[in-house]
DONU-973092 format. One record per residue (C-alpha): residue in one letter; x, y, z. Coordinates in pm, whole numbers, plus 50000, padded with zeros to 5 digits. Example, Ala and Ser with C-alpha at 12.3 -4.5 7.8 and 13.67 -1.06 7.14 Angstrom:
+--------+-------+-------+-------+
! residu !     u !     v !     w !
+--------+-------+-------+-------+
!      A ! 51230 ! 49550 ! 50780 !
!      S ! 51367 ! 49894 ! 50714 !
+--------+-------+-------+-------+
//
This chain:
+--------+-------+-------+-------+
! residu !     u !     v !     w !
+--------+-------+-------+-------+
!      X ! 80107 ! 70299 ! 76828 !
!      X ! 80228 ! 69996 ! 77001 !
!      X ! 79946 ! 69871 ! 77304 !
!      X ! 79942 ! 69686 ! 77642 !
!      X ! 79664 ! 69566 ! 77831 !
!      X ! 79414 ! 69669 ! 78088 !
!      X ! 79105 ! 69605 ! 78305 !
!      X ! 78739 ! 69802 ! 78394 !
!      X ! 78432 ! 70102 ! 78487 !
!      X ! 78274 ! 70411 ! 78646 !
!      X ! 78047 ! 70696 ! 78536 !
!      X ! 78015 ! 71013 ! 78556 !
!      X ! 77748 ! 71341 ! 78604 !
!      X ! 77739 ! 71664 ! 78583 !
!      X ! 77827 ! 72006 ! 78873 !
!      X ! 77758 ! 72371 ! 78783 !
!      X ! 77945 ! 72571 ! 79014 !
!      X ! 78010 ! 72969 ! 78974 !
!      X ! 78368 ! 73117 ! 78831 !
!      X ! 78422 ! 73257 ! 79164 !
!      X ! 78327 ! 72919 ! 79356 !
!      X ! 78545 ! 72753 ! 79070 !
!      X ! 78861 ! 72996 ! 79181 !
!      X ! 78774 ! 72910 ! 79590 !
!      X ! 78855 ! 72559 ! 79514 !
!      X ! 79136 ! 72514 ! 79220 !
!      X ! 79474 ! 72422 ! 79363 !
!      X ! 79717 ! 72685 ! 79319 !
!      X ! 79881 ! 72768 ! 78995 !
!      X ! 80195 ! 72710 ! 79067 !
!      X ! 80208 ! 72309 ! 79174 !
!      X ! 80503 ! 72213 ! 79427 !
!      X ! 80687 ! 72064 ! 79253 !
!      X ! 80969 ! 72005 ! 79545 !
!      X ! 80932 ! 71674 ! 79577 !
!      X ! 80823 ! 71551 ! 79231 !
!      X ! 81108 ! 71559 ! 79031 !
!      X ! 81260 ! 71173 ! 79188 !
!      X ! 80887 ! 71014 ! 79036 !
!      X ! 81124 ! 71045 ! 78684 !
!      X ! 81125 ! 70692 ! 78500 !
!      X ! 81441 ! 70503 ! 78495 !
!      X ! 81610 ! 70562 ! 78150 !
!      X ! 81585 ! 70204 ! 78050 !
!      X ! 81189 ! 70171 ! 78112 !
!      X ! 81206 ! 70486 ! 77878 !
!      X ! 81362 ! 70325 ! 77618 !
!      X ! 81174 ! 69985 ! 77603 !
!      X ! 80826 ! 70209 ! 77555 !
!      X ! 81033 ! 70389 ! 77251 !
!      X ! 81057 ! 70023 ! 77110 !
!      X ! 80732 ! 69932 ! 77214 !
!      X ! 80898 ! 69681 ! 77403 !
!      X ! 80768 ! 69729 ! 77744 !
!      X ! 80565 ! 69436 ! 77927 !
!      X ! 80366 ! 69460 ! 78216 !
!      X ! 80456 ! 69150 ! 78423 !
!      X ! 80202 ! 69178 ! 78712 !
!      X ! 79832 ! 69349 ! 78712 !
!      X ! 79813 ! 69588 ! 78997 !
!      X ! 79464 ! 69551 ! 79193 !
!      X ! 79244 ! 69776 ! 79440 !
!      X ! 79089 ! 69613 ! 79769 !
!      X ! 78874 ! 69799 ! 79998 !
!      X ! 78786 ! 69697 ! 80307 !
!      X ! 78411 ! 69736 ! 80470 !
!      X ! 78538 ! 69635 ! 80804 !
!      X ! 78231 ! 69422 ! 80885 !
!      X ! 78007 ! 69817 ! 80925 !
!      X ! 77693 ! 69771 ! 80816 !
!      X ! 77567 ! 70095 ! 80772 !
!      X ! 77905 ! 70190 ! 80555 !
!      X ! 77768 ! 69946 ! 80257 !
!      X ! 77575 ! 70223 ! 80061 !
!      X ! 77938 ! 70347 ! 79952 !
!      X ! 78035 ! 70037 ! 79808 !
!      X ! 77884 ! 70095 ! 79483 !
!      X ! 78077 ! 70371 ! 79398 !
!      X ! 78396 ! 70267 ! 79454 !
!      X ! 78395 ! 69871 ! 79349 !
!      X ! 78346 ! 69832 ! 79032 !
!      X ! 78012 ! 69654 ! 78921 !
!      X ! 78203 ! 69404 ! 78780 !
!      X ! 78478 ! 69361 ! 79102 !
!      X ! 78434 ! 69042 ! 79306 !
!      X ! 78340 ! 69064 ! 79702 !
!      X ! 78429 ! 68851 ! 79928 !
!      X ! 78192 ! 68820 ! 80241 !
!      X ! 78393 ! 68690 ! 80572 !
!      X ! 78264 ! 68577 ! 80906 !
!      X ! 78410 ! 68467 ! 81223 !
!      X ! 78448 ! 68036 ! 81148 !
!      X ! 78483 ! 68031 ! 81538 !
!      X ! 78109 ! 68044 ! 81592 !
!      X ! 77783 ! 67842 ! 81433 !
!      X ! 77662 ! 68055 ! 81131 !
!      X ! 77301 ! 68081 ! 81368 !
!      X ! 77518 ! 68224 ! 81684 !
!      X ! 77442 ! 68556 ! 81844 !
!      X ! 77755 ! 68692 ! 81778 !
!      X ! 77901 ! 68901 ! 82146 !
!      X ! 78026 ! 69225 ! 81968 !
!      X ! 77641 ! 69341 ! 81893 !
!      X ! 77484 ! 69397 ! 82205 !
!      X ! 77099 ! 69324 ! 82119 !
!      X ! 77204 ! 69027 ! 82067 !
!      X ! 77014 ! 68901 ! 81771 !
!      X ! 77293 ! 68940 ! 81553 !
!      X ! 77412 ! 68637 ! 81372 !
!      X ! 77674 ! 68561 ! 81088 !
!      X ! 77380 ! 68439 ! 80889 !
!      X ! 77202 ! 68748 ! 80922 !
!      X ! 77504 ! 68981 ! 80841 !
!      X ! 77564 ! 68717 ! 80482 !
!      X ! 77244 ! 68805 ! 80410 !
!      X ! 77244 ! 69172 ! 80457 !
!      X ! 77572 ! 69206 ! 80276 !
!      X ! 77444 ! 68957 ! 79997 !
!      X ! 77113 ! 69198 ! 79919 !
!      X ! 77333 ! 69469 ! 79937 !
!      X ! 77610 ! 69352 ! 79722 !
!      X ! 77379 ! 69233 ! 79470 !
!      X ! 77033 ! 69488 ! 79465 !
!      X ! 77128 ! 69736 ! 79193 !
!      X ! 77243 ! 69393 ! 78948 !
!      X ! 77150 ! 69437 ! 78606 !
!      X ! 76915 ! 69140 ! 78453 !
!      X ! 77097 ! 68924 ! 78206 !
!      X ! 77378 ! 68645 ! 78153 !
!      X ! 77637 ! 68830 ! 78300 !
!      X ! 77778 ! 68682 ! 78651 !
!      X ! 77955 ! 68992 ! 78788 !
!      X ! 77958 ! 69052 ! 79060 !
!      X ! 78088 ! 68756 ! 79199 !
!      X ! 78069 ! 68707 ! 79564 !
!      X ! 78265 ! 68459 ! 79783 !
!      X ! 78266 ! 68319 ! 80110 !
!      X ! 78553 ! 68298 ! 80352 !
!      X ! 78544 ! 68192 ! 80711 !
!      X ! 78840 ! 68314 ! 80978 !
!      X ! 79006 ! 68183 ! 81217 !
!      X ! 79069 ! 67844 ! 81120 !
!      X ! 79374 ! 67830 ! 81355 !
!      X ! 79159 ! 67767 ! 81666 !
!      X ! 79081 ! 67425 ! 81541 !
!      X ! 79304 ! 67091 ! 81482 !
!      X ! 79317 ! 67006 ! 81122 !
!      X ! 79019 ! 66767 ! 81128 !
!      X ! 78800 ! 66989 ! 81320 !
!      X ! 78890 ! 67283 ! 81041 !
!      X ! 78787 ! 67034 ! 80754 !
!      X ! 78491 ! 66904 ! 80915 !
!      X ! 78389 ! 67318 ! 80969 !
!      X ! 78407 ! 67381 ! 80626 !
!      X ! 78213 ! 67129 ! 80500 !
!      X ! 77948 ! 67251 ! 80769 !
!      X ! 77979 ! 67607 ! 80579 !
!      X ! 77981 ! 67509 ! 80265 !
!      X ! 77658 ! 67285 ! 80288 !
!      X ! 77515 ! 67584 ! 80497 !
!      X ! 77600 ! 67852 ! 80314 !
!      X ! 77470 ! 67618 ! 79977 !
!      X ! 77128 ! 67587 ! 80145 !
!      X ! 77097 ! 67937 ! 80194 !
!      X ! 77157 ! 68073 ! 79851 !
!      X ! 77023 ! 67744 ! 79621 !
!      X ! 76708 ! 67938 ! 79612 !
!      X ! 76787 ! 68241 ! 79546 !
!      X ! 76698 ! 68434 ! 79203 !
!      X ! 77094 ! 68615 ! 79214 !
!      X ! 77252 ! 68288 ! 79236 !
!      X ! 77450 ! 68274 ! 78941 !
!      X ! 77670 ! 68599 ! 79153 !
!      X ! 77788 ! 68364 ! 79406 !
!      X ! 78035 ! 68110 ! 79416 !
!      X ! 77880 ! 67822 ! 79657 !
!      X ! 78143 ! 67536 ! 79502 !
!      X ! 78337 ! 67612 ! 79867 !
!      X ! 78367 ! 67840 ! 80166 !
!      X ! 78744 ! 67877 ! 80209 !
!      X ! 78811 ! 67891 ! 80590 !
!      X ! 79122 ! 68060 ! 80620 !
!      X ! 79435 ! 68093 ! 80877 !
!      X ! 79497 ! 68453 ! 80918 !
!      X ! 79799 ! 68391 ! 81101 !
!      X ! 79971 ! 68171 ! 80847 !
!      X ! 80122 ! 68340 ! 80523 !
!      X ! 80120 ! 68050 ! 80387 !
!      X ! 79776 ! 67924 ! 80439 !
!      X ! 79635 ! 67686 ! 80152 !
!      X ! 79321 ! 67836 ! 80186 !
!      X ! 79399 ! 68161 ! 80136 !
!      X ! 79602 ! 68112 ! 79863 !
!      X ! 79351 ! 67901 ! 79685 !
!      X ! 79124 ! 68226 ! 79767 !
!      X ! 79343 ! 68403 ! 79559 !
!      X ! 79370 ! 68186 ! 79308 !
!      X ! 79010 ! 68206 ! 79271 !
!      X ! 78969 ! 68541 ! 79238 !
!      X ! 79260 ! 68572 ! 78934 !
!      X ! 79043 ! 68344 ! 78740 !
!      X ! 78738 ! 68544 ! 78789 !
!      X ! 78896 ! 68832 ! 78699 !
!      X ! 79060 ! 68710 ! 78401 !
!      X ! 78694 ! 68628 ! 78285 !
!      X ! 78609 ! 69058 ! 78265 !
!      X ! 78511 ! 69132 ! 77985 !
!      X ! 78768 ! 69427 ! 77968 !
!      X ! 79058 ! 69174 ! 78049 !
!      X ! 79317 ! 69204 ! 77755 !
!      X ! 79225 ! 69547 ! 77615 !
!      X ! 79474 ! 69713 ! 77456 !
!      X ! 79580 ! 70077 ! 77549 !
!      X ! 79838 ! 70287 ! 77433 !
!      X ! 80217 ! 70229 ! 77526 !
!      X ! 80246 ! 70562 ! 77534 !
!      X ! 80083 ! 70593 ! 77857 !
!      X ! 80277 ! 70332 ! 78033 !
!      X ! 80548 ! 70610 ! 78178 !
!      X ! 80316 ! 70819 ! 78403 !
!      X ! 80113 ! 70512 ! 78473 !
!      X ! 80427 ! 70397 ! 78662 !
!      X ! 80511 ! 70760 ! 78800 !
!      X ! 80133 ! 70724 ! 78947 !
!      X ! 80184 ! 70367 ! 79090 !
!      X ! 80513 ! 70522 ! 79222 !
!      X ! 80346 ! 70783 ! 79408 !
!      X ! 80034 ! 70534 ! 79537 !
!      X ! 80339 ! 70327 ! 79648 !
!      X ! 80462 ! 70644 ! 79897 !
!      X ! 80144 ! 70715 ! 80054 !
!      X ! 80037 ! 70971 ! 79816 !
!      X ! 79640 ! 70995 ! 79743 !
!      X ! 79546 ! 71294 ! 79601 !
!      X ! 79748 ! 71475 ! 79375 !
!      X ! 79696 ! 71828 ! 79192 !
!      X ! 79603 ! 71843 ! 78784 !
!      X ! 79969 ! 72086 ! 78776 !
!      X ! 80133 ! 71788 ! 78931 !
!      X ! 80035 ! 71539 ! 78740 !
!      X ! 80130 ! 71782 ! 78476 !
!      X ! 80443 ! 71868 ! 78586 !
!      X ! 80556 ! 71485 ! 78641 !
!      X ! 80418 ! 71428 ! 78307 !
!      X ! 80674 ! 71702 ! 78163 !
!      X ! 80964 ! 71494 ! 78327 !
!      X ! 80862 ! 71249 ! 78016 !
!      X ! 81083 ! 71450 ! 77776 !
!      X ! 81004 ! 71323 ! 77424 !
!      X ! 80770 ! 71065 ! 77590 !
!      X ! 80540 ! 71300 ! 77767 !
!      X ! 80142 ! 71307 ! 77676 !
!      X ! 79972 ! 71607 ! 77495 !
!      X ! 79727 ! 71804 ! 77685 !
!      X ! 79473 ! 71613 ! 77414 !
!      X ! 79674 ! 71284 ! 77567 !
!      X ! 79661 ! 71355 ! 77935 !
!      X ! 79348 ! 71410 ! 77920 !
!      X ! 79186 ! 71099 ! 77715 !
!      X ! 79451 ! 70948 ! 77965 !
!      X ! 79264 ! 71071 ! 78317 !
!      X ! 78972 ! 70988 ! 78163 !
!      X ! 79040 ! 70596 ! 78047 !
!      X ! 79193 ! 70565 ! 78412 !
!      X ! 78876 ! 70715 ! 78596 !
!      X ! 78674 ! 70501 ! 78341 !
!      X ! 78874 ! 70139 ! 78463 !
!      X ! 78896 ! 70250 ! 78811 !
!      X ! 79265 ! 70326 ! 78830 !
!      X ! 79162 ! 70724 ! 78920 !
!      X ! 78886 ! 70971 ! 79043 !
!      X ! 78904 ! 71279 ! 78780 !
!      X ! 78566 ! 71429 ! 78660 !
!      X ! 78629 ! 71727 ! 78452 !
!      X ! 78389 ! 71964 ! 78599 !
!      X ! 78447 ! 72316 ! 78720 !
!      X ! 78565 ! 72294 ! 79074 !
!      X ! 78661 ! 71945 ! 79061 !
!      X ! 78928 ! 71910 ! 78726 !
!      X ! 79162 ! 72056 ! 78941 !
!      X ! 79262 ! 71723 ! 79160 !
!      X ! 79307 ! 71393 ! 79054 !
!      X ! 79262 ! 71120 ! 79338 !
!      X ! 79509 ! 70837 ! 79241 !
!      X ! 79434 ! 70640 ! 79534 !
!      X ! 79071 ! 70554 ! 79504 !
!      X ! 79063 ! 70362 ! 79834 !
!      X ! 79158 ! 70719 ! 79969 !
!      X ! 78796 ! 70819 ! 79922 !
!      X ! 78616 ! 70536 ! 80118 !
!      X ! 78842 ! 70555 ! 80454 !
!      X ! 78788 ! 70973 ! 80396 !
!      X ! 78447 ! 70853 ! 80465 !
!      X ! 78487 ! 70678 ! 80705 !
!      X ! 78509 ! 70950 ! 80949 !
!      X ! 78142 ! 70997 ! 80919 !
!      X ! 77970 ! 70708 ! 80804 !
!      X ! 78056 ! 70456 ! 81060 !
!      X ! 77945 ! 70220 ! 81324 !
!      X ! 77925 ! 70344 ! 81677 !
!      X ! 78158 ! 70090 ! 81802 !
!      X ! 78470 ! 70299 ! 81588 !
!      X ! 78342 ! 70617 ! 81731 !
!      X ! 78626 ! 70814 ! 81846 !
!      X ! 78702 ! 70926 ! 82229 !
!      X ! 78684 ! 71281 ! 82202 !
!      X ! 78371 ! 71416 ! 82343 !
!      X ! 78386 ! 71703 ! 82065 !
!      X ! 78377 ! 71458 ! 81784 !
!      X ! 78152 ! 71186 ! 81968 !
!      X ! 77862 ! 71499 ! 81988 !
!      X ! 77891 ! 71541 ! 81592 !
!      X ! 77866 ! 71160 ! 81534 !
!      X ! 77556 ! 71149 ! 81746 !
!      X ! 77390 ! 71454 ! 81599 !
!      X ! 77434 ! 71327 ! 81280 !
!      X ! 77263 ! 70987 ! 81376 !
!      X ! 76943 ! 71212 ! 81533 !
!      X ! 76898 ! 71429 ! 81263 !
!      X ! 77037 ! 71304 ! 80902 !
!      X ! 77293 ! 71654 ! 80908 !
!      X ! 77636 ! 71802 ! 80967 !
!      X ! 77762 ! 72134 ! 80917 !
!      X ! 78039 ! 72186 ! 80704 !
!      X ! 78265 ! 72289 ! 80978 !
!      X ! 78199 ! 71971 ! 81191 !
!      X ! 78245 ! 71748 ! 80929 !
!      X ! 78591 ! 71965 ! 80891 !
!      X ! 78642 ! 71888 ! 81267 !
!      X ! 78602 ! 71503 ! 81211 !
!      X ! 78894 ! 71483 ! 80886 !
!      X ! 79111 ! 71724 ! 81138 !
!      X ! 79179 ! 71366 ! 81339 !
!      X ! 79506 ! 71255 ! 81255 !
!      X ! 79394 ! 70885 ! 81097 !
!      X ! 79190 ! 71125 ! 80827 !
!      X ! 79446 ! 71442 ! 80803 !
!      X ! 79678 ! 71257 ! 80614 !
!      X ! 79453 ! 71236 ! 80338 !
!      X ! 79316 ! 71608 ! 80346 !
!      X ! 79587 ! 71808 ! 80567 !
!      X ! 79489 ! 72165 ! 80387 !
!      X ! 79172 ! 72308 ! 80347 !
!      X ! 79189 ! 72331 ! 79981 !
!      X ! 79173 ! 71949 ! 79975 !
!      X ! 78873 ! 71974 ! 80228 !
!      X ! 78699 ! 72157 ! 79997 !
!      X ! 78776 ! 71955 ! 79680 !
!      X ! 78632 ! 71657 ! 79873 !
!      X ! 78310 ! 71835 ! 80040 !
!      X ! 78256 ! 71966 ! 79631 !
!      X ! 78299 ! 71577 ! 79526 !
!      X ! 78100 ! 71397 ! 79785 !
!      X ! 77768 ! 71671 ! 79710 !
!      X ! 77880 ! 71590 ! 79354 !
!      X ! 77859 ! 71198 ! 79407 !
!      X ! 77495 ! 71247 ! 79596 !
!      X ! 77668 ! 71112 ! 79942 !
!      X ! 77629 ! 71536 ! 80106 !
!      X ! 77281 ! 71664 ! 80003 !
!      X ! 77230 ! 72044 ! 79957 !
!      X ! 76947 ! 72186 ! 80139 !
!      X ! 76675 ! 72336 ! 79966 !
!      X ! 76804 ! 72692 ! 79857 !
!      X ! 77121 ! 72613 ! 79808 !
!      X ! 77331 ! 72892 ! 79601 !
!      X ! 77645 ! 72854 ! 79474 !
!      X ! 77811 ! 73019 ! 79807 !
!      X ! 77695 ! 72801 ! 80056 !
!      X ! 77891 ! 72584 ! 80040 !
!      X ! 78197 ! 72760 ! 80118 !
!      X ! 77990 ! 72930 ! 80404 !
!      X ! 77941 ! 72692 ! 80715 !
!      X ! 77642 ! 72491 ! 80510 !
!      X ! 77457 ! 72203 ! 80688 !
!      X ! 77411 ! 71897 ! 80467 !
!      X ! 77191 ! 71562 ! 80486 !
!      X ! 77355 ! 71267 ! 80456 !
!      X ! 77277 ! 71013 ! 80253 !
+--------+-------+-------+-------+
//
């Protein structure tokens, strides 16, 4: 069978859940398929994958964005890849050894953040000669300063930032040959693009760079990207099915599709764990699953107004819990409803995060409390 290429990794664990728990949570039976049936692939694409033909001409790529939260770093390692490449960015208006205005206790510094991101980034790194992850350094705001005063800044960071990390037993993760200090404001900013640059030829040094995988799987690969492309995040098993089926001759086995979900959650592409309450939904949008939490792991500063919500937030801060229906509450505000806007997705989600260790069950747990208004830890 004629291949393509591809890129990296996840893992996976086991969830025992009852039949009737199982039932509570599987989308329904018969997918909607209403709005499915324009994700078809254009005759011609069809037709080069018969011929084995088809090239890929551009590698797609996730980013996530931590939006500078420190205590949202624990869910980084499940959703970069350990082999992804970070990029840690502070604010070039300001001396790295500033108290920086936006945390009011005021020993808060840029160098102090690099290093707390740094030790996070890098803590659960296996020993050996491998240097992913690889972790870069951007400053912003480059734009405030004349073009000399931006050069002679970056040099300052660079040499900085190089005298912090010489020392330091993970230093073959970093990349200290520069701190690009970028324009934000500029599309066109050398800096940025030499950023970018960068980080292609990191990633063209994975290891998984230039597997081959089957060209058989290259038509709901694009009906995926198609449907990441409209906004859509987490999809039903029937609909993936059903879009599959508008394949004709070209559509996967259930053998296929499922070696298929299972490469994809394996590189990154997907979130599918074939378990019993969860093999129902596929989340194509991985980056879905971070801002999702979001809602509850998250500074105080991006707290939101309502009194309601605010109460939950701080309750959760106290004591380490939230019920079920609070944390139902919190994805009911309209920036996190567009990812779960029915309560069958709630549930799929509450079932996945106790499945990924992020909700703890209580001690005597059973398999109903959870669809009973359950309190959880969080971790």
């Amino acid at each position: 069978m004629p291949n393509v290429n591809c890129r990296t990794c996840n893992e996976e664990k086991e969830i025992n859940h009852t039949a009737e728990e199982c039932r509570r949570v599987e989308p329904n039976d018969k997918p909607d398929v209403s709005k499915l049936d324009h994700y078809t692939v254009r005759e011609d694409i069809l037709e080069e994958v018969r011929k084995g033909r088809y090239l890929i001409d551009i590698v797609p790529s996730d980013l996530v964005d931590f939006g500078g939260q420190r205590s949202y770093d624990m869910t980084h390692q499940l959703f970069i890849q350990y082999r992804g490449s970070f990029i840690i960015m502070f604010d070039g208006r300001y001396e790295l050894n500033t108290p920086l205005m936006e945390y009011p206790q005021g020993d808060v510094t840029s160098v102090a953040l690099i290093m707390h991101w740094i030790n996070s980034i890098l803590t659960y790194c296996s020993e050996g000669d491998d240097i992913m992850p690889m972790v870069l350094f951007a400053a912003t705001h480059s734009d405030y300063f004349t073009s000399e005063e931006a050069q002679i800044r970056k040099i300052y960071f660079t040499r900085e930032i190089t005298n912090l990390f010489r020392e330091h037993e993970q230093r073959k993760h970093m990349f200290l040959d520069t701190v690009y200090f970028i324009n934000g404001t500029n599309i066109h900013d050398p800096e940025i693009k030499a950023l970018t640059q960068q980080l292609v030829r990191f990633a063209m040094q994975q290891s998984t760079w230039g597997q081959k995988r089957p060209m058989a799987w290259v038509p709901l690969e694009l009906q995926i990207d198609k449907m990441r492309s409209q906004n859509s995040n987490i999809i039903t098993r029937n609909q993936l099915e059903y879009i599959n089926r508008l394949n004709e001759d070209l559509a996967l086995t259930d053998k296929q599709l499922e070696d298929f979900l299972q490469n994809q959650h394996k590189i990154g592409k997907v979130m599918y764990y074939k378990q019993p309450g969860l093999d129902g939904f596929v989340i194509i949008h991985t980056p879905a699953l971070v801002n999702i939490m979001r809602s509850f792991i998250t500074d105080e500063m991006f707290w939101p107004d309502n009194a309601e919500l605010k109460e939950i937030l701080q309750n959760l801060v106290l004591t380490g819990n939230i019920y079920k229906s609070n944390l139902w509450k919190l994805w009911r505000q309209e920036s996190f409803n567009q990812y779960l806007p029915t309560d069958e997705l709630k549930a799929f989600v509450t079932k996945l995060l106790i499945h990924l260790d992020i909700l703890i069950q209580p001690k005597g747990y059973n398999s109903a409390s959870v669809d009973r208004d359950s309190s959880f830890q969080v971790w």
